[in-house]
N, C-alpha and C positions, 0 to 999 in steps of 0.2 A: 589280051586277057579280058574277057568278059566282066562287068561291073556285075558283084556278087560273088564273084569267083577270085576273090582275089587270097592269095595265096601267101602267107609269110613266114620270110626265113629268115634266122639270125647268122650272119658269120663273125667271132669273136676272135679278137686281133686285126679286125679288117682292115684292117691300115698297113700289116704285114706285108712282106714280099708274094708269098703264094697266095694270098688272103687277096691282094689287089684284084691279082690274075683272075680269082672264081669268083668274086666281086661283080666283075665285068662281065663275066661270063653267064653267070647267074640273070643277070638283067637282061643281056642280050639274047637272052632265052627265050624272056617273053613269057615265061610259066610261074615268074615267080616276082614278089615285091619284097626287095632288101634290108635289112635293117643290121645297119655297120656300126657293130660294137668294139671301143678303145678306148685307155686308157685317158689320151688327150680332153679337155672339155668341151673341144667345140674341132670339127673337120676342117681342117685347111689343104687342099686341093693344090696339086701343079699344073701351073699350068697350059699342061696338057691334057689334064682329067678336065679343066675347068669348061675346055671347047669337045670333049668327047662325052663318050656316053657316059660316066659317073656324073659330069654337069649339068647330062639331061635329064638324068632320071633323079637328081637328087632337087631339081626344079618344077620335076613334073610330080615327084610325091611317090613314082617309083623305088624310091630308096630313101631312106631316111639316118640319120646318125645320133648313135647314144653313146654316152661316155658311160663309162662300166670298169671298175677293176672289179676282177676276178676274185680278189681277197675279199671282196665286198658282197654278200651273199644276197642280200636286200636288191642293190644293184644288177645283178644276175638275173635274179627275178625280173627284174620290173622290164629288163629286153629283151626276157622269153618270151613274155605275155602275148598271147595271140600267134603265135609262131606254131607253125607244122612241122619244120626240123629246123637243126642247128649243125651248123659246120664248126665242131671249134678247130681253132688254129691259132688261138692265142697261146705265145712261149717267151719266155725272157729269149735274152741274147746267149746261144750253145756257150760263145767264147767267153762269158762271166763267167769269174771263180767265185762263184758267194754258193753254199748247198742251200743257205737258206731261203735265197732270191726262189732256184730252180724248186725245193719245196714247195714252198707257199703259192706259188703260181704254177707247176705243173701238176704238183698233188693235189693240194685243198685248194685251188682254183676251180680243178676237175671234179672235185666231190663237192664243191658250189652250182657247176656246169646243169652236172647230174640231179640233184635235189631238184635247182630250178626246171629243168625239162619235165621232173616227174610231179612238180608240183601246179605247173603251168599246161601238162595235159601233151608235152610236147612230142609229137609220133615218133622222130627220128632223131637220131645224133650220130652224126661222123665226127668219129675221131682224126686229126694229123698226128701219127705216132711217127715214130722214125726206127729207118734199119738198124738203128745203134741201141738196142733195146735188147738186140741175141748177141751183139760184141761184148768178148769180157777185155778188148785193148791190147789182147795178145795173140791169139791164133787167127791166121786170115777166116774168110769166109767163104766159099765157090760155089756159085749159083746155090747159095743157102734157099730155103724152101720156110711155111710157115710150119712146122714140125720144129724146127728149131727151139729149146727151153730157154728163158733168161739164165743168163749165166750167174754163178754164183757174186762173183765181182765183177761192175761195170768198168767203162772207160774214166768215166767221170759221174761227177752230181748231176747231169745234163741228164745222161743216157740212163742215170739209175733211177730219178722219180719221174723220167717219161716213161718207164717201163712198166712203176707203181700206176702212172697213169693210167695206160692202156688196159693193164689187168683191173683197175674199177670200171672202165666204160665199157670190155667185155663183161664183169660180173653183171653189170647192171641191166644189161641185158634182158627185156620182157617186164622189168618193174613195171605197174601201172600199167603197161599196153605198149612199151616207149621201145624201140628197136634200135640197135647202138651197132656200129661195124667201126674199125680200125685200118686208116692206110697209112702204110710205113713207106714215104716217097725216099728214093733214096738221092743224096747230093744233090740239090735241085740247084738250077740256074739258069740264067735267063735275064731280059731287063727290069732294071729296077733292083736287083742284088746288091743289096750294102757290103757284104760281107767277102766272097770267096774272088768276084773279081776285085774289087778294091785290095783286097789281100794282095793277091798274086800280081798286083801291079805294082804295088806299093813296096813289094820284095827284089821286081823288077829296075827299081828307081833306089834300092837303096844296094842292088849288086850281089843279092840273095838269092836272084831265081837262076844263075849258072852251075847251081850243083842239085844233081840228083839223088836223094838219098835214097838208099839200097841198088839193085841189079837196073831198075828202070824198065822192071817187066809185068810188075805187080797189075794186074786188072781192075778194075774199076763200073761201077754201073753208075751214070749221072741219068740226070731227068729233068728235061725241059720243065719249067714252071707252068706253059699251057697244059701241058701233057699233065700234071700234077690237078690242076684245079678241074680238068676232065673227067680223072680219076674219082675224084671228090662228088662229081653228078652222076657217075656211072652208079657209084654207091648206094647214093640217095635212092636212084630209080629202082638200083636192084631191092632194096629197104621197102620202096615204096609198092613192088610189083604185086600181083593178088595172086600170081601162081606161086611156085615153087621156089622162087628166086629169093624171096623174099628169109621162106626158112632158111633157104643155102648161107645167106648171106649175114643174115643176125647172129650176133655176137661172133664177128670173126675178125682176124685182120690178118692184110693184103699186104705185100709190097708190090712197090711199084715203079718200074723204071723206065727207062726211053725203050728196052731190049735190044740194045747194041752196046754189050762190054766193050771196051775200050782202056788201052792201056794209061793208066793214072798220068802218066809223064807223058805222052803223048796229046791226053785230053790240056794239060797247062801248057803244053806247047803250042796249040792250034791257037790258044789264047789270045799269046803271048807273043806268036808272031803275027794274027791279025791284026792287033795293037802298034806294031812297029818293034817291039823286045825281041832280044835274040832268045834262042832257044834254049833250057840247061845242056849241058854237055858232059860235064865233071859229074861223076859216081863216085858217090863215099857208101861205103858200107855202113849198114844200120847198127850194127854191133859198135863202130868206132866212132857214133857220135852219140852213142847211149851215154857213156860217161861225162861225156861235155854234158849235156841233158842235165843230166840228174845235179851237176854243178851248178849250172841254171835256175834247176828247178829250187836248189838248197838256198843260192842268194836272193828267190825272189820271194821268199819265205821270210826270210832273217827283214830284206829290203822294203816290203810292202807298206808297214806300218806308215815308211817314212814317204810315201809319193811312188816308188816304182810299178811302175803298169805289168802287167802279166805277158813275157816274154812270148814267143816263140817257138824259140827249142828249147821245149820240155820232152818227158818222153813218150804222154802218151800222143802227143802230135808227130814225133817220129815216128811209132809203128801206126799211126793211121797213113803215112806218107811213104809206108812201104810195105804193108799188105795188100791181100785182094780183099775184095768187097764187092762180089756180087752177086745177086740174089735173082729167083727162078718169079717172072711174074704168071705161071700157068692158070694157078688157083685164081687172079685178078682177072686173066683173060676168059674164064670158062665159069665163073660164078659172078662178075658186075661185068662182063663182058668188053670190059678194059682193052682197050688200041692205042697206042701213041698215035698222036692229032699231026704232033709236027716232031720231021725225023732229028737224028743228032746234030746230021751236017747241017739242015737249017739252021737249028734250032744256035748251032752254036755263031752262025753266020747272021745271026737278027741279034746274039750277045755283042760281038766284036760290034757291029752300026752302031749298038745303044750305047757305048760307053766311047763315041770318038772323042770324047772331052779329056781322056786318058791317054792319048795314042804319047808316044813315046817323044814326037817331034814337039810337041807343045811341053813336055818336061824340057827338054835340055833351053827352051829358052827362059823357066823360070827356075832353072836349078838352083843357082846363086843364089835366089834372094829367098824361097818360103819353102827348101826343100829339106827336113831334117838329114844330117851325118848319119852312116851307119851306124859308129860310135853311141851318138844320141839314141840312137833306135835301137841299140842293144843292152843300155845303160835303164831302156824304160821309157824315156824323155819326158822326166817328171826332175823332181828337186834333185835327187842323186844324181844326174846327168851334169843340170845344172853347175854341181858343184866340181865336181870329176872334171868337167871340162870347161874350165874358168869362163863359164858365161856371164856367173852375177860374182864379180871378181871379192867383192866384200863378205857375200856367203864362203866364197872357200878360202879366202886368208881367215876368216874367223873358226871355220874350222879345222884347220890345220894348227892353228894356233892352239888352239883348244886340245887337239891332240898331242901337240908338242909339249905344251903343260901337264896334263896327263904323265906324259912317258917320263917325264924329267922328275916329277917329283912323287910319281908311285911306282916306278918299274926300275929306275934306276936303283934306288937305295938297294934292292934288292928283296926287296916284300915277297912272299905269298900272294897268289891270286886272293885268300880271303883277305888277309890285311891290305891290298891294294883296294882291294873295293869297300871294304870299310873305309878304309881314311877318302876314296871317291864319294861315299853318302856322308859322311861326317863335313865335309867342305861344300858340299851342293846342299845340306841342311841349313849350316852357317848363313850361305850366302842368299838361299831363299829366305831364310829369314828377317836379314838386315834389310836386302833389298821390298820384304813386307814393310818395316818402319818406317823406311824412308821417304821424303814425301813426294809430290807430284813430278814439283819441276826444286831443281836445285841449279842457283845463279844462271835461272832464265833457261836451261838446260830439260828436259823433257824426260823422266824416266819413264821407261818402258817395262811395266809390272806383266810379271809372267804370272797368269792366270791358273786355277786350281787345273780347269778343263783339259789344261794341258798333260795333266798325268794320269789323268780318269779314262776307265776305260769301260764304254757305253757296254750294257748289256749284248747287243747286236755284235761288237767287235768279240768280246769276253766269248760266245756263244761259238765267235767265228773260227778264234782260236783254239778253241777245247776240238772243231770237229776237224780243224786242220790236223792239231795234233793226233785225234784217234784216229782218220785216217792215214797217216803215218805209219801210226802202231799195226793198227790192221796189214797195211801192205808187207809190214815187215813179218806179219807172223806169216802171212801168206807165203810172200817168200820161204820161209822156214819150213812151213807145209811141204812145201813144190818139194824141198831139197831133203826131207825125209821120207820122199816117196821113193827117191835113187836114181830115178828116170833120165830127169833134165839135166846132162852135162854139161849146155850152156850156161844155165845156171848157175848151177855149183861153181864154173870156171870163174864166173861173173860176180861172184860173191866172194871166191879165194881172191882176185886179183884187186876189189875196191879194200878188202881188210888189212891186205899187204900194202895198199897205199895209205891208208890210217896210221897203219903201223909206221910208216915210214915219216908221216907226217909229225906222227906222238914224239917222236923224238928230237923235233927242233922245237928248242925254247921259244916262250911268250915274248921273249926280248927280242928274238931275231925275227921272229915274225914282223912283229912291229916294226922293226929299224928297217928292214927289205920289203915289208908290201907296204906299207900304208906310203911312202916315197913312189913308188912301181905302180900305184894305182892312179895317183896323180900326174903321174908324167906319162903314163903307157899309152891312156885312152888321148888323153891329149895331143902324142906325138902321130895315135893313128886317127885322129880326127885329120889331121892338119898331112897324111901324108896315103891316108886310104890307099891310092888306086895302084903307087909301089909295092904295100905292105902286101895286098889283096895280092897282087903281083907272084912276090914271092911267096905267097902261101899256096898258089894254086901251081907253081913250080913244084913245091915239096911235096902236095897231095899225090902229084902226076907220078913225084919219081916213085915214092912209098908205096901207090899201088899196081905202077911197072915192078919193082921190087917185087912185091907180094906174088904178083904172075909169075914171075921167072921162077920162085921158091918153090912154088906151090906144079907147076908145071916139071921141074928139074925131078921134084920128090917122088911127082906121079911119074916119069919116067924110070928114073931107078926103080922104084916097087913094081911096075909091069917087066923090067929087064929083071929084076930078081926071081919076079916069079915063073920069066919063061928057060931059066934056067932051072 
């Protein structure tokens, strides 16, 4: 680059996983001088950036780094300034559950993004939107196209204010002079991935990646992370070109994928046996683990407050684990002139080299000492875990204890739930009280004063809960919707048969609940901490015969009805 000609571009979340990728890529360009925007205050480099080219250009003055939240409008500004375009790619983490996090930083981060380019004179902005912007979490997608409308309801808070996203960076479109495009990369991966291999390892080491959930046919489009930040320059040029390209190309957005679908269970298997893990094999039907889900979804809800981490099997991670999902990238190839750089099979054989610090033979030699139980891993492996499975042996004799006084002296007598929790705030008043008067230390003895903070519940949480709970409401009208349209007989069946287990449930007493689970909780996870790889054993015995069962039924039925019908 000629001195005088120097050229600056902002990429915001540059520290991200695809953010790295175009990072580097951007420099190695040689058209352009970087300026890497994140939350952090100051860049810290691995030691492999520190010998390659981010080392050298962040030493030669090629690259430069600004700390920048998004929420901070001032701060937006001040590392636009001087900038020709801007790559954003700054996004929380998809797998947080907070809508607020994914708000304030997808939505008004972006209407920060925006303001600042148009205030700072900035030509261009690429957007990183994602495929899950046309997903409404329930019908697949087959080679979906950019025609596709946002769906009325998302999958989650993630996919719903990235969607809000993308429709301000196309509105904005021609503000000021400022030229704004949208690429939707679909499932990206590649090294440096915190997220999807870490996952499917970590599911591999805890005895979760043996079952396939649904047929194990569902398709899939992933995308190399080079191929992602390619994407990302193909944009810029087409943004920046002086022909026709440039109209094609303004205010639009692209998917973009490796274009070689691949079957979803197929692509975690290449994984997974690169790694050393054995392949899934077991198929559970998605319909038969929606209700475990949705039991899931209800305890992690009720559980959160108190430490439990955001499970797993929930349901809208079922149906993303057993639909298709793939989308047409024509419009990216014939309007930014889009090619994948490096194929699947590389791309997935430079994944498996970068992560040998996972291979499966280095687990089994430190299993024993730093490797959580499933148990733990299903419990959250937060304080409820803890206590479930006698780890801090004093937390759970105190609450048990705590429980057993409960049952003994408000359930036994025979009370109403109202008068059991009355006379439960009438004795926790009492006793916060006394224990306010009482003084520090008694005979050398250290009392420990429970603090107001402990019943207060910050604006942030209060906010959290109101949208937990209307999203609830909402899903349930929707459900009601679906089933007064007549159509959906899955549905409908799925809704008669969770009522009929309510029902069924309503009918055993508060007493008996109490005397058989709160016992059953504490010896069950316990006995399968301590007994796992039998239990697992016979679970996957009983999967096997239930869904030979299901074949024989279902094959016998379909035989009679063609012998009926050809008489």
């Amino acid at each position: 680059m000629a001195e005088g000609d120097e050229r600056w571009c902002v990429v915001t979340g540059g520290r991200g996983f695809a953010a790295r990728h175009l990072v580097e890529m951007l420099i190695q360009s040689g058209e352009w001088l970087v300026r890497i925007a994140d939350l952090a205050p100051s860049i810290k480099l691995d030691p492999s950036e520190e010998e390659g080219v981010l080392g050298d250009a962040l030493q030669s003055g090629r690259a430069m780094y600004v700390s920048a939240d998004l929420r901070n409008k001032a701060q937006v500004a001040k590392a636009c300034q001087g900038a020709e375009a801007v790559f954003h790619m700054a996004a929380p983490d998809s797998s947080i559950n907070s809508y607020q996090l994914h708000y304030s930083v997808n939505v008004e981060g972006t209407k920060n993004v925006i303001d600042a380019c148009i205030e700072c004179k900035v030509k261009r902005l690429v957007y990183t939107s994602s495929p899950s912007v046309v997903f409404d979490g329930v019908h697949g997608i087959h080679n979906g196209d950019e025609s596709m409308p946002y769906p009325d309801k998302h999958n989650d808070s993630y996919s719903a204010t990235k969607a809000e996203a993308e429709a301000l960076v196309i509105k904005s479109n021609g503000k000021n002079g400022l030229l704004t495009c949208c690429i939707r990369p679909s499932s990206i991966f590649g090294p440096g991935d915190k997220l999807m291999v870490p996952s499917i390892v970590a599911a591999a080491r805890a005895g979760k990646s043996k079952y396939i959930i649904g047929d194990g046919n569902n398709m899939y489009d992933f995308t190399y992370v080079e191929n992602v930040a390619h994407a990302h320059l193909c944009a810029e040029k087409a943004l920046a070109s002086e022909d026709a390209g440039a109209v094609r190309a303004a205010g639009q957005a692209y998917f973009v994928t490796n274009m070689e679908p691949i079957k979803f269970w197929e692509f975690m298997s290449l994984i997974l046996e690169g790694l050393g893990y054995e392949r899934p094999r077991i198929k559970i039907p998605a319909p038969v683990m929606m209700p475990v889900a949705y039991m899931v979804e209800w305890v992690y809800k009720m559980l959160a407050p108190y430490g439990m981490r955001v499970p797993q099997l929930i349901p809208s991670r079922i149906r993303l684990l057993s639909c298709n999902r793939t989308f047409s990238c024509s419009k990216a190839k014939d309007q930014l002139g889009y090619m994948p750089i490096v194929s699947l099979k590389e791309g997935l054989k430079r994944t498996v080299e970068s992560y040998s610090h996972l291979r499966a033979e280095l687990h089994v030699k430190r299993r024993d000492t730093d490797q959580p139980s499933k148990a733990s891993i299903y419990l959250g492996s937060g304080k409820v875990a803890d206590t479930l499975l006698w780890k801090d042996k004093k937390q759970t004799l105190t609450t048990l204890l705590a429980l057993i006084a409960i049952y003994y002296h408000f359930f036994t007598p025979g009370y109403t739930i109202i008068t059991a929790i009355a006379k439960i705030l009438m004795w926790a008043t009492l006793f916060l009280f006394i224990q306010s008067i009482l003084p520090a230390k008694i005979l050398g003895y250290k009392l420990e004063k429970i603090p107001a903070s402990w019943f207060h519940f910050s604006e942030e949480k209060t906010r959290r809960i109101a949208l937990s709970l209307g999203s609830t409401w909402n899903s349930a009208v929707g459900v009601l919707k679906a089933i007064c349209r007549g159509k959906d007989w899955t549905l409908f069946f799925k809704v008669v048969v969770i009522l009929l287990i309510l029902n069924f449930l309503g009918r055993i007493s508060f007493h008996s609940i109490f005397v058989t689970g709160v016992p059953f909780v504490f010896v069950a996870f316990y006995v399968y901490e301590k007994r796992e790889e039998e239990i697992d054993g016979l679970v996957y015995q009983a999967l096997s015969f239930a869904l030979k069962l299901k074949s024989d039924v279902m094959r016998k039925f379909v035989t009679s009805k063609q012998s009926a019908a050809a008489q």
